[in-house]
LOTIFI-35080 format. One record per residue: residue number from 1; x, y, z of N, C-alpha, C in turn. Coordinates in Angstrom, 3 decimals, padded with zeros to 6 digits, m for minus. Layout:
BEGIN
{milo NUM nu X nv Y nw Z cau X cav Y caw Z cu X cv Y cw Z} .
...
END
This chain:
BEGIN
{milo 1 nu 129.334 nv m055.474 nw 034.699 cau 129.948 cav m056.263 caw 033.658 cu 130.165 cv m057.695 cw 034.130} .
{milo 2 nu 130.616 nv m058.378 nw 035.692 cau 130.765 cav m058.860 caw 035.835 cu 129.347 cv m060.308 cw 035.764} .
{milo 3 nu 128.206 nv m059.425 nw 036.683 cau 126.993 cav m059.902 caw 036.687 cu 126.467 cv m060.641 cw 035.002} .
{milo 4 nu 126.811 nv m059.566 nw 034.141 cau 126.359 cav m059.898 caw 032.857 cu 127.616 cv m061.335 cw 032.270} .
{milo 5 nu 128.629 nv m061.009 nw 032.505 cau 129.858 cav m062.536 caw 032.291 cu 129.049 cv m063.385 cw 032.922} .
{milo 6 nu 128.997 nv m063.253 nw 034.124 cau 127.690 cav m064.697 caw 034.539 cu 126.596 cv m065.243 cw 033.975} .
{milo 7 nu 125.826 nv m064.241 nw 033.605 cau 125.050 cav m064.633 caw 032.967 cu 124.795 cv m065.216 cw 031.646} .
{milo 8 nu 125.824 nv m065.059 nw 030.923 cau 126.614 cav m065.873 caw 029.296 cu 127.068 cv m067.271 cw 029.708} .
{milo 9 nu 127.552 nv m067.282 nw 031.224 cau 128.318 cav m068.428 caw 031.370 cu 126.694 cv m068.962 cw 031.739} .
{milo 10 nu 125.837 nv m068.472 nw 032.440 cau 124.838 cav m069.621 caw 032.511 cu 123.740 cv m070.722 cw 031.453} .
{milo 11 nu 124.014 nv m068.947 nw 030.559 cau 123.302 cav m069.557 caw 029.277 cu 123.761 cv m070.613 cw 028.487} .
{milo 12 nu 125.456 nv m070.828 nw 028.843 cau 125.985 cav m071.763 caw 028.129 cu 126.146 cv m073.075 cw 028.616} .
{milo 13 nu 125.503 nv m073.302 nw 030.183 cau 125.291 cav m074.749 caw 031.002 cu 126.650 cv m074.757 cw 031.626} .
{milo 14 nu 127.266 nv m073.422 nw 031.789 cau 128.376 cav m073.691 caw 032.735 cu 128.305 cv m073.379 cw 034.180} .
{milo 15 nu 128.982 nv m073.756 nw 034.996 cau 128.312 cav m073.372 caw 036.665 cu 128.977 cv m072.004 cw 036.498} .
{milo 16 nu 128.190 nv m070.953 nw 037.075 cau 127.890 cav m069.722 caw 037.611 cu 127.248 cv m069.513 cw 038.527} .
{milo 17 nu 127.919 nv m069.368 nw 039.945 cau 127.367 cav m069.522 caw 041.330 cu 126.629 cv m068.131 cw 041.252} .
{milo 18 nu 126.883 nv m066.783 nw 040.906 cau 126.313 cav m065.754 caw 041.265 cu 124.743 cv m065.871 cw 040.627} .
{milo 19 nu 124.595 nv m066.384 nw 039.365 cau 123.449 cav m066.614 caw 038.948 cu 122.826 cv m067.760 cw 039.266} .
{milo 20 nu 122.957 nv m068.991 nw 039.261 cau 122.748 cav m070.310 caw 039.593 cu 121.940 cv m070.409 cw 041.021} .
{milo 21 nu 122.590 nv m069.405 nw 041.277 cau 121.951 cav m069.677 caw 042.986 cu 120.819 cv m068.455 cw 043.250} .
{milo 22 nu 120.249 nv m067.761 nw 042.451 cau 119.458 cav m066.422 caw 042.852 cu 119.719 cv m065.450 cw 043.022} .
{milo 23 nu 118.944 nv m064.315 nw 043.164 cau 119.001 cav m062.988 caw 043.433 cu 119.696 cv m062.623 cw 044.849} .
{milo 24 nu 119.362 nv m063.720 nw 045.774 cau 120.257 cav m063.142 caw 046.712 cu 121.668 cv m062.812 cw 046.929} .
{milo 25 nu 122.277 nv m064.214 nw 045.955 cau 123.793 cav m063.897 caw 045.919 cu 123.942 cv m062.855 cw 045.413} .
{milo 26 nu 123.405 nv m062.440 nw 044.040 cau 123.913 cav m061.638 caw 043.629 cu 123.627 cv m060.373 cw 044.035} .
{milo 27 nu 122.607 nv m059.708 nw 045.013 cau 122.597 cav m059.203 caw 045.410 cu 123.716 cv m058.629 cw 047.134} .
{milo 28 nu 123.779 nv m059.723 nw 047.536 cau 124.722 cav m059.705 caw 048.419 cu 126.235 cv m059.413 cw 047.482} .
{milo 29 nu 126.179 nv m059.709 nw 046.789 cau 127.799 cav m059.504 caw 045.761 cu 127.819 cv m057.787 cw 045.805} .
{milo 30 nu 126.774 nv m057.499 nw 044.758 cau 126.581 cav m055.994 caw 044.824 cu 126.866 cv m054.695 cw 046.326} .
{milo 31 nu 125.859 nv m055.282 nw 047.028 cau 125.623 cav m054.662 caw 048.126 cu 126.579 cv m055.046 cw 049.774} .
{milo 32 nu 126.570 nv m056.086 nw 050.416 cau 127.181 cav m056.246 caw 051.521 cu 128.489 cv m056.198 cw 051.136} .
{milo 33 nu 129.119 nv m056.735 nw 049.895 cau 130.557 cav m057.301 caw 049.481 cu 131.226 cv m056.059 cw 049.037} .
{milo 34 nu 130.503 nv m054.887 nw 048.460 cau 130.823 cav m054.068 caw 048.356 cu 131.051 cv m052.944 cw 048.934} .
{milo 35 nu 130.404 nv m052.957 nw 049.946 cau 130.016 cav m052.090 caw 051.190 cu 131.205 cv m052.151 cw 052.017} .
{milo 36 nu 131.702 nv m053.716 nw 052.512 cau 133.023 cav m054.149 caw 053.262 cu 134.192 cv m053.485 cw 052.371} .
{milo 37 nu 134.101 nv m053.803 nw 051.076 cau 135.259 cav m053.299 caw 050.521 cu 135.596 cv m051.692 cw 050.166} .
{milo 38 nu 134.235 nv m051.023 nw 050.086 cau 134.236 cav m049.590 caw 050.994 cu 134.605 cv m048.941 cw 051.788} .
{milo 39 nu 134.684 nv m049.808 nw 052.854 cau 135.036 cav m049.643 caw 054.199 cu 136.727 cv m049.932 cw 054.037} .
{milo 40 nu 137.213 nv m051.091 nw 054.004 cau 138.676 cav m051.128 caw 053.545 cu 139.179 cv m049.974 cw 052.950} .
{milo 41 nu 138.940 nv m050.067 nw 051.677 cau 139.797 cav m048.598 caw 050.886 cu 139.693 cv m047.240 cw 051.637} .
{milo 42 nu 137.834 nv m046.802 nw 052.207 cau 138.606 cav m045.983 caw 053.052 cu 139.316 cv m045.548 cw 054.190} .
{milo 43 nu 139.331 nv m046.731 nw 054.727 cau 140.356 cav m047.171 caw 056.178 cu 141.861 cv m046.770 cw 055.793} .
{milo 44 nu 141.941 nv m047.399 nw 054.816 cau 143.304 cav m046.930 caw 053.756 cu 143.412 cv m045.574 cw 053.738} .
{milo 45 nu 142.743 nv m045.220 nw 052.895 cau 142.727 cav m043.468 caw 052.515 cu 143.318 cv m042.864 cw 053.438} .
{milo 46 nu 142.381 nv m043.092 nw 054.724 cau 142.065 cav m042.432 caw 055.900 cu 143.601 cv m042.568 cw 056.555} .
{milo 47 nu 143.978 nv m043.627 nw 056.229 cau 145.776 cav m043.745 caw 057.210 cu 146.614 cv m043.185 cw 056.315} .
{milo 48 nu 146.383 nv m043.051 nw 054.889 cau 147.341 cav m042.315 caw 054.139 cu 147.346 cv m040.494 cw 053.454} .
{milo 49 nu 146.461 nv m039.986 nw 054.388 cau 145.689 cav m039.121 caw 053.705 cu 146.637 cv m037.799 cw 053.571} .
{milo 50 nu 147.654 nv m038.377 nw 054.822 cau 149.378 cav m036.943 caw 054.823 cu 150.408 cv m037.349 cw 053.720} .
{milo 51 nu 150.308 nv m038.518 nw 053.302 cau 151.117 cav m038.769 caw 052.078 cu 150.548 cv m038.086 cw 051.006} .
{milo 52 nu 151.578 nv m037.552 nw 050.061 cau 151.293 cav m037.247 caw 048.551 cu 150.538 cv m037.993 cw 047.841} .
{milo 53 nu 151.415 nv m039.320 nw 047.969 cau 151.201 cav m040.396 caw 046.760 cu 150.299 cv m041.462 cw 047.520} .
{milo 54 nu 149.899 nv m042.058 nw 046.507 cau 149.235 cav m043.989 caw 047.323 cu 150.460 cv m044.745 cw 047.443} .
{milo 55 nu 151.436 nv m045.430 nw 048.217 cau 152.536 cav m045.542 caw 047.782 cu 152.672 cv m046.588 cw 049.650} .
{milo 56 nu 151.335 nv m048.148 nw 049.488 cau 151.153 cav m048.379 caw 050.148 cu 152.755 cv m049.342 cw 050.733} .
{milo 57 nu 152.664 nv m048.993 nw 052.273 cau 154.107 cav m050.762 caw 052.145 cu 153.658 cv m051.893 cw 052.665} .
{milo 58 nu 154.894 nv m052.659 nw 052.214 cau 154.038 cav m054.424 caw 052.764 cu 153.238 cv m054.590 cw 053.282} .
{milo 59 nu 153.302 nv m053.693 nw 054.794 cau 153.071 cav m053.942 caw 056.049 cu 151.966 cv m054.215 cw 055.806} .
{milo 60 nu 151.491 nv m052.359 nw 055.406 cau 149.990 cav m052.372 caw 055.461 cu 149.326 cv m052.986 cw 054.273} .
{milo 61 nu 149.738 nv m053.336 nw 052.636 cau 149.147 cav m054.516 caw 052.211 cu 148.960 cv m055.522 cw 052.707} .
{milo 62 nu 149.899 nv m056.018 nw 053.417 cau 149.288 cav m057.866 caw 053.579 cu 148.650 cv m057.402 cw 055.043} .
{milo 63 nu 148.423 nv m056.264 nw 055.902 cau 147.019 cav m056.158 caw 056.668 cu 145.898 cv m056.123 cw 056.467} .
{milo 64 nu 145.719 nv m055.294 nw 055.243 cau 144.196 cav m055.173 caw 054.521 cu 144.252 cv m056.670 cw 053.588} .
{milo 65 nu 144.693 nv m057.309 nw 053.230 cau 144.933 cav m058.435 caw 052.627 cu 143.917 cv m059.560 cw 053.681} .
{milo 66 nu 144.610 nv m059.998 nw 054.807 cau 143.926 cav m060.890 caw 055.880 cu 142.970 cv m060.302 cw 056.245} .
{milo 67 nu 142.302 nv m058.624 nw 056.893 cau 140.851 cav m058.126 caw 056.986 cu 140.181 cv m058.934 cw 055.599} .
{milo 68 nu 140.467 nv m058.250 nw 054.555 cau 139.912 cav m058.906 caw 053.422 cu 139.146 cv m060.261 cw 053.280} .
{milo 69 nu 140.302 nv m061.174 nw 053.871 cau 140.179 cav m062.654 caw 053.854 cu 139.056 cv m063.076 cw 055.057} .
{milo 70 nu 139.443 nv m061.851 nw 056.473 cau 138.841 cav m062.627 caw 057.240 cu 137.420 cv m061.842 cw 057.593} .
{milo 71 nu 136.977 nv m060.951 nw 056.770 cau 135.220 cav m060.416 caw 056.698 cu 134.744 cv m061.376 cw 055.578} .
{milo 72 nu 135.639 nv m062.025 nw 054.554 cau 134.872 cav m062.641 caw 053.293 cu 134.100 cv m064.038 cw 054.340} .
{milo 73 nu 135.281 nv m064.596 nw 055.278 cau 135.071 cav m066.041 caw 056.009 cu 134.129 cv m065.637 cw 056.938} .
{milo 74 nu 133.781 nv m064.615 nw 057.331 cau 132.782 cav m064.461 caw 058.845 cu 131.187 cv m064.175 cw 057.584} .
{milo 75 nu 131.339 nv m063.497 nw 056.985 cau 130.382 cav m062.916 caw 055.541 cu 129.850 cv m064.543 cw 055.247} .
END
């Protein structure tokens, strides 16, 4: 859905980096970007998996928060 919003915005002469720039971005969007964020959630899972609930705290939000930030900056 997102890919296709881009692509309306391009048709309309507005900048849309995922389309604007080729198949690679958007392929890297799909595939590597998604893959990392794969890996996150189940890193998560994986530390919460004796809890009942998802019922993450600060801590570990604003940890996966900066991983987040800092695979997007090395990516």
């Amino acid at each position: 859905m997102f890919l296709g919003y881009m692509l309306v915005i391009s048709k309309l002469s507005l900048p849309a980096g995922l389309v604007t720039n080729g198949w690679g971005v958007a392929l890297r969007f799909w595939l590597l970007e998604s893959f990392f964020n794969a890996i996150l959630i189940r890193g998560y899972l994986a530390l919460s998996e004796n809890q009942k609930s998802l019922n993450p705290s600060p801590t570990q939000s604003w940890l996966l928060f900066f991983i987040a930030i800092v695979i997007q900056r090395v990516i």
